[in-house]
Each structure stands twice: as structure tokens, then as C-alpha cells.
N, C-alpha and C positions, 0 to 999 in steps of 0.2 A: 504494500500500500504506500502512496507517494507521502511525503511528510509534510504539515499542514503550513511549517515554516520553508520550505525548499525554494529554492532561488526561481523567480517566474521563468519560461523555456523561451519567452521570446521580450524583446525589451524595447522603448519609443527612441528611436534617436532622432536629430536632425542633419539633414545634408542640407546645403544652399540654404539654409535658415529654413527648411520646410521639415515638419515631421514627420516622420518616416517610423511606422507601427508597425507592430509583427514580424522584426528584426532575429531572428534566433540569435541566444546569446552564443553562441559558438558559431563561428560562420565564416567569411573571406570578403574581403575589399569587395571582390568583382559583384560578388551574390548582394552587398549595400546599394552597388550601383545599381544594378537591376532592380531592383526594388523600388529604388528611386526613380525609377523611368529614367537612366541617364544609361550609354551603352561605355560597357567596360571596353570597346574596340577603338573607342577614343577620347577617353576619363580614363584618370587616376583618381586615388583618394587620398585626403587626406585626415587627420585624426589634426584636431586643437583642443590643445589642454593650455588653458590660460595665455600664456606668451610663447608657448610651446607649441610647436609644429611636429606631428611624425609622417613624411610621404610613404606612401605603399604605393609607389611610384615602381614598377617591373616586381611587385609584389605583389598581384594581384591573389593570386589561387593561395596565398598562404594564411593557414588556421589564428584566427585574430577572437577574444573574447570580447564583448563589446557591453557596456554596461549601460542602465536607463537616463535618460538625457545626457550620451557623451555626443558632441560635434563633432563633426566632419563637413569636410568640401572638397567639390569635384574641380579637378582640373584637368583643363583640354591638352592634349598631344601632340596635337597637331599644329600647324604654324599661327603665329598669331596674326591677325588681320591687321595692316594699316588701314589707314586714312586715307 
């Protein structure tokens, strides 16, 4: 029987300032992205903790535990657009 205190299976984050629910806490960059409606074929993530930056930048498929209301932001791959 599951125990009545057990950590919830899936957790709310935010990408782009948007919430993003039904996150499983065990999971990978790319499957955030997806979620997010953003495509891991041309996003990276990244994780921000206060002043703190971690890119999962060529890390996409690697096992990341994500806890409820931790940030994150997508960034693009590909060239960035002038003016």
C-alpha cells in the first residue's frame, strides 16, 4: 500500500514563466520540453535557481529529478535572428 506521506509522482513547474503540471518527478530535459509544447529538436533547457543557471544544453535524455515550482527556460539552437 502507497504511504499516505510519499512524495507526489508528478510535480507543477514553470518553463517560459508558464506552468507546466503533471511533470513526473523523475524525468529528462527533452520529456519538460515536450510537455511544454516547445520541441527538444530545437530547445535546450535550462534549470534557474536564484542567480544560478544549470544548461542541459547536449543533455537532453539525461535522468534529472525535478521538484514543485522549480524554473526552467527554453532556449533556441539555432541561429539567432537579426534585425
Amino acid at each position: 500500500m502507497p504511504m499516505a506521506d510519499a512524495a507526489p509522482k508528478t510535480v507543477t513547474i514553470t518553463v517560459d514563466r508558464e506552468p507546466v503540471s503533471g511533470v513526473p518527478r523523475h524525468t529528462t530535459p527533452n520529456e519538460i520540453l515536450r510537455l511544454a509544447g516547445i520541441s527538444p529538436a530545437s530547445h535546450y533547457l535550462v534549470k534557474i535557481t536564484g542567480r544560478h543557471q544549470e544548461s542541459f544544453e547536449g543533455r537532453g535524455e539525461e535522468p534529472i529529478t525535478v521538484h514543485e515550482h522549480e524554473k526552467f527556460v527554453s532556449l533556441s539552437t539555432g541561429p539567432t535572428p537579426t534585425s
